[in-house]
PASEBA-1860 file (N, C-alpha, C; in nm, 3 decimals):
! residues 59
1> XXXXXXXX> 2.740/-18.005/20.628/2.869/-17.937/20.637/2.967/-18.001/20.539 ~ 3.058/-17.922/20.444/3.107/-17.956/20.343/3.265/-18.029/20.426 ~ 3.329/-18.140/20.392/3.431/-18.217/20.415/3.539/-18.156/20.339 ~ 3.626/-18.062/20.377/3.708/-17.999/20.306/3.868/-18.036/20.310 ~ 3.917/-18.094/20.237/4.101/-18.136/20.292/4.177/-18.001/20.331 ~ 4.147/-17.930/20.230/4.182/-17.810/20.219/4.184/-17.725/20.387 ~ 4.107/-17.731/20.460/4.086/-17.637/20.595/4.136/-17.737/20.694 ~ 4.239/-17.693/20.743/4.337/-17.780/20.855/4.304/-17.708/20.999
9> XXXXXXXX> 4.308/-17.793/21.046/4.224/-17.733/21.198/4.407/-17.627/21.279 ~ 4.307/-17.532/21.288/4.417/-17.463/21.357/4.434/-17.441/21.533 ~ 4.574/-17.404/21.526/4.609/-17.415/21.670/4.540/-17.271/21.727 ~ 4.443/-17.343/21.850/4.455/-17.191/21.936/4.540/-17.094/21.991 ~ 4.684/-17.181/22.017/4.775/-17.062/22.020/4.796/-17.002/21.926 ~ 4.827/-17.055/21.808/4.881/-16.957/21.685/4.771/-16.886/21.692 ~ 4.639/-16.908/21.681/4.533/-16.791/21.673/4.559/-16.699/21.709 ~ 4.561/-16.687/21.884/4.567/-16.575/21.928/4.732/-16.529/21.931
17> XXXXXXXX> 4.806/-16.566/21.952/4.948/-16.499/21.871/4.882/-16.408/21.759 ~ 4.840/-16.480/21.678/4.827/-16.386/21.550/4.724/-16.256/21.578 ~ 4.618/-16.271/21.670/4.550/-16.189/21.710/4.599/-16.076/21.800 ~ 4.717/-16.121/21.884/4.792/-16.033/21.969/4.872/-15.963/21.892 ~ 4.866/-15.952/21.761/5.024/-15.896/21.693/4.878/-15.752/21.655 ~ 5.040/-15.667/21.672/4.929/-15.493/21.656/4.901/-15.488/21.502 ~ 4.777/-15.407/21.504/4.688/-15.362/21.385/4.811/-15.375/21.278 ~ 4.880/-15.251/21.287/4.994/-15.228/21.152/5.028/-15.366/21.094
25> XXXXXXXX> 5.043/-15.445/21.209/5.125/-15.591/21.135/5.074/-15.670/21.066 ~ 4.895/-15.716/21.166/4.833/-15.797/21.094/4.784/-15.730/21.004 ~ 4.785/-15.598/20.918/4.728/-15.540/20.788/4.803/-15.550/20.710 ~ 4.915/-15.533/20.715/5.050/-15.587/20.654/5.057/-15.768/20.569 ~ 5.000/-15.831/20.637/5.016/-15.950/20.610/4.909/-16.068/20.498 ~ 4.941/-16.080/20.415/4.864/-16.126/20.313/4.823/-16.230/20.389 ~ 4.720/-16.280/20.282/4.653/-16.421/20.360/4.735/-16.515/20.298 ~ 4.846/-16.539/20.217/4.897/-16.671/20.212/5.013/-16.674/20.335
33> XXXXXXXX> 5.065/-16.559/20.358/5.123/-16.506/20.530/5.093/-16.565/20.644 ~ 4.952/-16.489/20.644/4.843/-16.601/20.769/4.843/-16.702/20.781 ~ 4.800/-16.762/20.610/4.797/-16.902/20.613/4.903/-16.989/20.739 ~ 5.024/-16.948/20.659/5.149/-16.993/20.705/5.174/-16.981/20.821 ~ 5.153/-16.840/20.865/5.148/-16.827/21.008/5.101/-16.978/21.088 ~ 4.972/-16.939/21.073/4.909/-17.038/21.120/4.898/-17.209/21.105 ~ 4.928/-17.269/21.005/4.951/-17.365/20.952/5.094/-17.430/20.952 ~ 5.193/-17.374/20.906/5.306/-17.400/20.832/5.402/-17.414/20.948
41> XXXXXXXX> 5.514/-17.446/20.948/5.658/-17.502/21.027/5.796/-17.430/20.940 ~ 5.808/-17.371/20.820/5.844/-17.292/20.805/5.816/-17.204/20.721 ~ 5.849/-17.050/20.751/5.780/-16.961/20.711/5.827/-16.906/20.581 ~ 5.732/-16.814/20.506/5.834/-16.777/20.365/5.920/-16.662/20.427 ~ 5.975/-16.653/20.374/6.087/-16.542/20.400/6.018/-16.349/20.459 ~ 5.919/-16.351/20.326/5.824/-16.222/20.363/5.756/-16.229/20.544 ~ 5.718/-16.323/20.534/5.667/-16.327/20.687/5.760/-16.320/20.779 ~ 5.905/-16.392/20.764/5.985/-16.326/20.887/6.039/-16.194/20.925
49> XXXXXXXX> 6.050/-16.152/20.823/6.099/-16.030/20.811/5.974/-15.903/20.857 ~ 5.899/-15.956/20.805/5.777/-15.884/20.906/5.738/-15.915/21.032 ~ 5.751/-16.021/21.110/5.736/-16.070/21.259/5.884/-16.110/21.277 ~ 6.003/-16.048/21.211/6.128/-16.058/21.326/6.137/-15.990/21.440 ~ 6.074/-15.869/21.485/6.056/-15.782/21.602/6.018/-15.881/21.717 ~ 5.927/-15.979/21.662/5.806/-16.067/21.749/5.868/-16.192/21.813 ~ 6.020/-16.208/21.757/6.066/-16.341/21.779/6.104/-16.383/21.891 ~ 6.082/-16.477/22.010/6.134/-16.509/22.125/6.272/-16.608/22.090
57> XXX> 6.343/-16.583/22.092/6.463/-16.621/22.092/6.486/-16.777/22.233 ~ 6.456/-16.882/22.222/6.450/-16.990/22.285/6.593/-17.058/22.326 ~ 6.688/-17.001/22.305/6.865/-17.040/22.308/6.868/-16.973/22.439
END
C-alpha cells in the first residue's frame, strides 16, 4: 500500500454530511469543493455560496 502525504484521513461526519446533501448539490460541486468540504476549516467562497441553504447557524 502506497504511503501517500497527500490523502488525509477524513472525518466520518463530514462524509456523510456530504453524502446527505441532495443529488443537484453534490453534482454541482467540483472536486477541489469536496476536497475542502471535507478536509479544510475554511471554505473557498464558491462552496459557500453553494451550501449556504445547508448552514446551521450555532449563535
Amino acid at each position: 500500500m502506497e504511503n501517500n502525504p497527500d490523502k488525509r484521513k477524513i472525518d466520518p461526519a463530514k462524509m456523510q454530511a456530504l453524502r446527505s446533501l441532495p443529488v443537484e448539490i453534490k453534482q454541482a460541486l467540483t472536486r477541489e469543493e469536496v476536497d475542502a468540504f471535507l478536509h479544510d476549516e475554511v471554505w473557498p467562497d464558491s462552496l459557500r455560496e453553494k451550501l449556504k441553504d445547508y448552514f446551521v447557524d450555532e449563535n
